[in-house]
C-alpha positions in Angstrom: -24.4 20.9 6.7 -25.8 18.1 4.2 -24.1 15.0 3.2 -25.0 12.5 0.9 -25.1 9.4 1.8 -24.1 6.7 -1.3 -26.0 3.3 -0.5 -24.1 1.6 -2.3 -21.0 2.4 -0.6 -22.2 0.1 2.5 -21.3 -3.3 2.8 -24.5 -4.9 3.1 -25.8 -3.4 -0.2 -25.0 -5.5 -3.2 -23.9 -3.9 -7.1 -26.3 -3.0 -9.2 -25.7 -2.3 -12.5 -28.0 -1.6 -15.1 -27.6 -3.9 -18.2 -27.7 -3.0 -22.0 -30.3 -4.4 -24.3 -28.0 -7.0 -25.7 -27.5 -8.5 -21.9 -31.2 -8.5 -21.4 -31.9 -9.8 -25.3 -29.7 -12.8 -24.2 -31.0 -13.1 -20.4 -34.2 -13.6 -21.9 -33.1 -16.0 -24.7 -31.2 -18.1 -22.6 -34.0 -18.4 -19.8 -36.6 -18.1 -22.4 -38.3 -15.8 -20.1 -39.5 -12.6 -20.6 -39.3 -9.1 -18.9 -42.9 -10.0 -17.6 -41.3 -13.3 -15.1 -38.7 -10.5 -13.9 -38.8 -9.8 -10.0 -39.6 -5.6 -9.8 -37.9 -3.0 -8.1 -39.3 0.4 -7.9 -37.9 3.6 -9.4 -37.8 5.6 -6.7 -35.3 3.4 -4.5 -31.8 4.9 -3.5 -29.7 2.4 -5.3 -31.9 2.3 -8.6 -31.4 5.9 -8.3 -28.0 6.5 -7.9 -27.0 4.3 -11.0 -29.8 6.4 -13.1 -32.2 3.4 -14.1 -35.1 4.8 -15.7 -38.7 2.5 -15.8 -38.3 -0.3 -18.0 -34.5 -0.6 -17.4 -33.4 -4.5 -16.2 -31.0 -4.2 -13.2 -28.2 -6.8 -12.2 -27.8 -7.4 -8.7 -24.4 -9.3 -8.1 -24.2 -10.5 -4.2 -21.0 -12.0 -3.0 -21.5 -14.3 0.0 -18.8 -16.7 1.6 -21.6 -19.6 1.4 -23.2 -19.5 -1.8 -20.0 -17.4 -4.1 -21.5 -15.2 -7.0 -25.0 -15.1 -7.0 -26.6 -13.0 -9.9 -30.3 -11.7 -9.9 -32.1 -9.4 -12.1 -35.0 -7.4 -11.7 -37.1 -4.7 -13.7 -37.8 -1.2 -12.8 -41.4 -0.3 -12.4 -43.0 3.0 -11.1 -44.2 3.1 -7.5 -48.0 2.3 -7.9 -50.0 5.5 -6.7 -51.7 4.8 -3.1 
């Protein structure tokens, strides 16, 4: 019997949603960054995968916590360097 398990159905695991190239047009506008200063996150993880990011996607991370509220955080997706 196999089940799949849905990571992002555990508390600990914050949204992710992947964001259209008008949200990451004006992320980079309005930080006047570009998707070079983004933190990475690999294709292959569960989450990225489960929402269907493809490499060169920008995720949003949204985290609530009791201390800090809303915190928002963005990151590209790369491929998994080769070992």
């Amino acid at each position: 019997m196999s089940t799949k398990l849905n990571v992002l159905e555990h508390v600990m695991v914050p949204d992710h949603k992947i964001m259209s190239e008008e949200e990451v047009s004006t992320l980079f506008s309005t930080y006047k960054i570009t998707s070079e200063h983004l933190p990475k996150i690999y294709h292959d993880e569960p989450a990225v995968k489960i929402i269907g990011a493809k490499v060169g996607d920008v995720v949003r991370t949204i985290r609530i916590s009791h201390t800090a509220g809303r915190a928002e955080s963005y990151r590209l997706v790369v491929k998994r360097p080769k070992k």
